[in-house]
C-alpha positions in Angstrom: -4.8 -13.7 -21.2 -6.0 -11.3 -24.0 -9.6 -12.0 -23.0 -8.9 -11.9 -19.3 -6.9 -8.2 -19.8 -9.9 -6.4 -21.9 -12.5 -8.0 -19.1 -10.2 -6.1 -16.5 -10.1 -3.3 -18.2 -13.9 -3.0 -18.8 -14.4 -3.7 -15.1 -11.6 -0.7 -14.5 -13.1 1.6 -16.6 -16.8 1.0 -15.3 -16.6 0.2 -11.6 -12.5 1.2 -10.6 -9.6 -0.8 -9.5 -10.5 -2.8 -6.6 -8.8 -1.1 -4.0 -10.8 -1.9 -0.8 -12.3 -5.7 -1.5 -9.5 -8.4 -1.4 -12.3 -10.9 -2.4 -12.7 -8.9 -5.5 -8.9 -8.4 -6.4 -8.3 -11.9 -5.5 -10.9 -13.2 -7.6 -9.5 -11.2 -11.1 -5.5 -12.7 -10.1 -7.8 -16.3 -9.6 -9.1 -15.7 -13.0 -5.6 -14.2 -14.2 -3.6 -17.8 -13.1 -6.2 -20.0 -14.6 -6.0 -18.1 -17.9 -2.3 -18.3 -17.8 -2.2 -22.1 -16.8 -5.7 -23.0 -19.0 -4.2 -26.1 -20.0 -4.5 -27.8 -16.1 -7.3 -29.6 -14.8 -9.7 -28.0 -12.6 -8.5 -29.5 -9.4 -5.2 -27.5 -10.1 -6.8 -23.9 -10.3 -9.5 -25.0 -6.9 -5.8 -25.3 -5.1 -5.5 -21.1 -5.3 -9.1 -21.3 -3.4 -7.3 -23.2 -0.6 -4.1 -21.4 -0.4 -5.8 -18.0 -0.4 -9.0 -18.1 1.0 -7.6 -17.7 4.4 -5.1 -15.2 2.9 -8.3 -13.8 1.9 -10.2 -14.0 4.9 -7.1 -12.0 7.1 -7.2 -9.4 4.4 -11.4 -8.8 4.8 -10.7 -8.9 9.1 -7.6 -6.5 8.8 -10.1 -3.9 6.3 -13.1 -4.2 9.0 -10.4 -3.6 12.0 -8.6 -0.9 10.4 -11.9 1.3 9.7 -12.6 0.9 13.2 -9.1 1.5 14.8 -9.7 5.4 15.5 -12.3 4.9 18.1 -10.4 4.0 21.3 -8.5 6.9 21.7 -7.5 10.7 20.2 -5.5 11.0 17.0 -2.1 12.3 17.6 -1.2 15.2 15.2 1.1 17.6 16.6 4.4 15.4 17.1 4.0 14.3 13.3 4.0 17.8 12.4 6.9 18.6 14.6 8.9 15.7 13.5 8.7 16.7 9.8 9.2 20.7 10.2 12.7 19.0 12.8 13.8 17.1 10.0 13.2 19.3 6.9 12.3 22.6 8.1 16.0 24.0 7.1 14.8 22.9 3.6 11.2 24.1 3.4 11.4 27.7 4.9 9.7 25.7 8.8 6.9 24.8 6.8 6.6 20.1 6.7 6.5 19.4 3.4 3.4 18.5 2.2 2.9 22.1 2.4 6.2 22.8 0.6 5.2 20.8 -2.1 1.8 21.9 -2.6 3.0 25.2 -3.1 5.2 24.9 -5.5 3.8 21.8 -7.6 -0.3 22.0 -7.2 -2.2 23.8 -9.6 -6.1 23.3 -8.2 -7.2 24.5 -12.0 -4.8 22.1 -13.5 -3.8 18.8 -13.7 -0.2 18.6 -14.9 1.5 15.3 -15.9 3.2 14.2 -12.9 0.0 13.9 -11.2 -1.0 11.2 -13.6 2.1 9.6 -12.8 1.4 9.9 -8.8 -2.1 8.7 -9.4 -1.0 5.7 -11.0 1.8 5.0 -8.1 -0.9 5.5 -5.4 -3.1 3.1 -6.9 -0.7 0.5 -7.3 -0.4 0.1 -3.8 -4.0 -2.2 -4.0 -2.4 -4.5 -7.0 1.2 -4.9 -6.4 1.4 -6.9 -3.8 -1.4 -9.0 -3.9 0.1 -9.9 -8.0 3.6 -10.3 -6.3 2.6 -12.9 -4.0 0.3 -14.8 -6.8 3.1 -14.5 -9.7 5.4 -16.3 -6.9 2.7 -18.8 -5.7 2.7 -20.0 -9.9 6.3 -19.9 -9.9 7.4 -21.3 -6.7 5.0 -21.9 -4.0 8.0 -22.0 -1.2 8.7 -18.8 -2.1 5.2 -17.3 -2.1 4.4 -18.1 1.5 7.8 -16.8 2.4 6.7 -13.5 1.0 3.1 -14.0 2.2 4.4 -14.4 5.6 6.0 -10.7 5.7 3.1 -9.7 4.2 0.6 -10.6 6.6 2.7 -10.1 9.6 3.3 -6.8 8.2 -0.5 -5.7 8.2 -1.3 -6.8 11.4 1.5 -4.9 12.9 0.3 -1.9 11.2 -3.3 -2.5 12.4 -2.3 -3.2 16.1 -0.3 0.2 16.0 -3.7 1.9 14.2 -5.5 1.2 17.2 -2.8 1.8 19.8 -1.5 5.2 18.1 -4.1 7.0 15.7 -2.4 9.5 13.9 -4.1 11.9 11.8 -2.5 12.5 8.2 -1.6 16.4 6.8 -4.7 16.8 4.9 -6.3 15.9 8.4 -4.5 18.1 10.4 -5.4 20.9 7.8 -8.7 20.0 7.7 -9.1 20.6 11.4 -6.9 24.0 11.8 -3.5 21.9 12.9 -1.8 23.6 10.3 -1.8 26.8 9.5 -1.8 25.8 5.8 -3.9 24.5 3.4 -3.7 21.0 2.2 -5.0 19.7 -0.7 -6.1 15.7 -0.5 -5.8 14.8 -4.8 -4.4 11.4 -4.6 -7.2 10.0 -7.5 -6.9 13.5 -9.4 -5.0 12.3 -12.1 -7.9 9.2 -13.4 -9.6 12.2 -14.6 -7.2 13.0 -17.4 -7.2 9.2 -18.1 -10.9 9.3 -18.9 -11.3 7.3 -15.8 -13.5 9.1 -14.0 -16.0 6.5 -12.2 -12.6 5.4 -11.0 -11.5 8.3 -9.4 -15.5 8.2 -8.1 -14.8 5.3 -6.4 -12.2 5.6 -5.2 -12.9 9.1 -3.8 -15.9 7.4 -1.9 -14.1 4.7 -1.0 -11.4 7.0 0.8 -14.2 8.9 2.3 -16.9 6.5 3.7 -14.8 3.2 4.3 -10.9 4.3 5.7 -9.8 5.1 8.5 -8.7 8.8 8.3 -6.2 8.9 11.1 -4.5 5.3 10.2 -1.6 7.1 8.7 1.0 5.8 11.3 3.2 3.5 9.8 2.6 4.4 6.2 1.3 0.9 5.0 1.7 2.6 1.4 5.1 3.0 1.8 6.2 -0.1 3.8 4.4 -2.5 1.2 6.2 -0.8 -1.6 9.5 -1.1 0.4 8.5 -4.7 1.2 7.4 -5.7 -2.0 11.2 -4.6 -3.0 13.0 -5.5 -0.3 12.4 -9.1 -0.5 14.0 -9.3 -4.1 17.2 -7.7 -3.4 18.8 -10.5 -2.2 18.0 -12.1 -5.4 19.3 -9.7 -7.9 22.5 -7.7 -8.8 23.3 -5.0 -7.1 23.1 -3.1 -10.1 19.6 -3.2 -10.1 18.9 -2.0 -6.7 18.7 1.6 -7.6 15.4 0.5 -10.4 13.8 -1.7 -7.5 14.2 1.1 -5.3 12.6 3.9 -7.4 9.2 2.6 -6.5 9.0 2.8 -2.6 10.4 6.5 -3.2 7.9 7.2 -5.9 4.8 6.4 -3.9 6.7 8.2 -0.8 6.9 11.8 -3.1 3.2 10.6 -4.2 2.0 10.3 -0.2 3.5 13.2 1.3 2.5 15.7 -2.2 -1.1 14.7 -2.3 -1.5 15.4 1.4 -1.8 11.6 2.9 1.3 11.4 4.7 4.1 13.0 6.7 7.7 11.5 5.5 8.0 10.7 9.6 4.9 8.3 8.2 7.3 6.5 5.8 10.0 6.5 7.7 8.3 4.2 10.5 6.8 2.3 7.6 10.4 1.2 6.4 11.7 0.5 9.8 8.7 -1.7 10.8 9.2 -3.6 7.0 13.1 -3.9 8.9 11.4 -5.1 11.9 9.0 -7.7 10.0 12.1 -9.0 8.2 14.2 -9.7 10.9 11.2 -11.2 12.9 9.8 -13.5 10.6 13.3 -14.2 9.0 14.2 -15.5 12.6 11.0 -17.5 12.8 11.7 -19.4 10.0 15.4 -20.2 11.2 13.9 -21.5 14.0 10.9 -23.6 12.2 13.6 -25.2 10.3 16.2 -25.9 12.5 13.1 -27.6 14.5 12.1 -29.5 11.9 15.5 -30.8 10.9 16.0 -31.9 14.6 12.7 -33.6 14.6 13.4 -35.2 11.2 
C-alpha cells in the first residue's frame, strides 16, 4: 500500500487526479485492492475486471453523453437565477448567491485558506464514490452493488435530465450578460498553493474542452456527496449524522462560491438522490420478494 500511495501521488503531482477517465481511476482502485489483498491468487483480483468493467463501460457512455447533452435544445438560465434571488434574496441584498459570496470571500490577487479547502472538496467528487463502492465490493460484495445500483441509476437520471433541460450554471450566465454581476469560475484555484499546478492544468482544460457547460441541473456534485452519505445513515448512530452530513454541505458552499452552481442546483440534486432511493429501494423489494416466491 506504501508503494501503491507514492505511485499515486507521483501520477497526482505529474498528470492530476483523474477526474474525467473512469478507466483511469478505476485502474489505480484495481491496483489499490490487489495491493491491499496481495496475498490472493490472481484469479481473485481478475474478479474486479468482471464486476466493473461494465460499471466501467456505463461510466465512459454517461462522460461521452453528457458532453453532448447541450445540443438539442437552449440552456435555461433565467428561472435558476430567479429561483435563487426567491429563495435568498432577503439574505443577499436580491443579489443569488454566488454573487453574494464572491463579494465578500474572493480575493482575485489572493488565494486564502478556505479555497484550498474548497478545492480539495470539489475534487473529491471524481474519487469518493468510485473508492466507496470498491471499499464495499472488498468488504461485502452484497452491499457494493446495492450501492452501485443507486449510483448508476443516479447518473443516468442526471444525464437524461441534461439532455431534456440544459441549464446553464452562474459563471455561465455571467459569462454571457445574464447577470449583471461578475462571476468568477476558481474551482481548481486552490492546487496552486499545493504546488500542484499541472493539476489545476488539467483540470482547468478538462473543464474547458471536455464538460458540458450547461449540465448543471441536478447538481451531480452535490447529489453524489449526499448519496454517498445517505446510504450509510441507516447504518450508524444518530450521533454521527451531523459528521456524515458536513460533506454534501461542504461541496454545496464549494459549488455555489466558485461559480458552478445555483443552490436551486443542489436542491434538485438531493431530491432526485430521494427519488433514486425510494426507486431502486422498491426495486429490490420487489426482486426479492420474486425470488423468494420463485424459490
Amino acid at each position: 500500500m506504501t508503494v501503491w500511495a507514492a505511485a499515486f501521488a507521483v501520477f497526482v503531482w505529474l498528470v492530476g487526479v483523474p477526474t474525467s477517465d473512469p478507466v483511469t481511476a478505476f485502474g489505480w482502485l484495481w491496483l489499490a485492492t490487489i495491493a491491499w489483498r496481495n496475498y490472493l491468487p490472481w484469479r481473485e483480483h481478475l474478479l474486479f475486471l468482471r464486476d466493473w468493467g461494465p460499471v466501467v463501460l456505463l461510466l465512459v457512455f454517461y462522460n461521452v453523453s453528457r458532453g453532448a447533452a447541450d445540443k438539442l435544445f437552449d440552456p435555461h438560465v433565467l428561472p435558476l437565477i430567479h429561483a435563487d434571488e426567491a429563495m435568498f434574496g432577503w439574505l443577499t441584498d436580491g443579489k443569488v448567491p454566488t454573487v453574494w459570496l464572491q463579494e465578500h470571500l474572493y480575493d482575485a490577487n489572493h488565494v486564502p485558506w478556505w479555497e484550498v479547502v474548497t478545492t480539495l472538496v470539489y475534487i473529491s467528487h471524481f474519487l469518493t464514490v468510485p473508492t466507496v463502492a470498491v471499499v464495499l465490493w472488498v468488504r461485502n460484495r452484497a452491499v457494493s452493488y446495492r450501492f452501485i445500483r443507486r449510483w448508476i441509476t443516479l447518473s443516468l437520471a442526471g444525464l437524461v435530465t441534461y439532455f431534456l433541460y440544459p441549464a446553464a450554471p452562474p459563471w455561465w450566465a455571467s459569462l454571457y450578460g445574464y447577470l449583471p454581476d461578475h462571476v468568477e469560475r476558481f474551482s481548481s484555484r486552490g492546487l496552486d498553493v499545493l504546488g500542484l499546478h499541472g493539476a489545476g492544468n488539467t483540470l482547468n482544460a478538462l473543464q474547458v474542452h471536455q464538460s458540458n457547460p450547461v449540465a448543471a441541473m441536478p447538481s451531480l456534485h452535490t447529489a453524489y456527496a449526499m448519496m454517498a452519505v445517505a446510504f450509510f445513515l441507516p447504518m450508524v448512530r444518530k450521533r454521527w449524522w451531523p459528521l456524515l452530513l458536513a460533506y454534501p454541505l461542504a461541496m454545496t458552499f464549494t459549488l455555489v462560491y466558485t461559480g458552478e452552481h445555483y443552490v436551486i442546483d443542489v436542491f434538485v440534486g438531493w431530491l432526485y438522490v430521494a427519488g433514486v432511493f425510494a426507486l431502486v429501494g422498491l426495486a429490490e423489494r420487489w426482486w426479492a420478494g420474486r425470488t423468494k416466491l420463485s424459490g
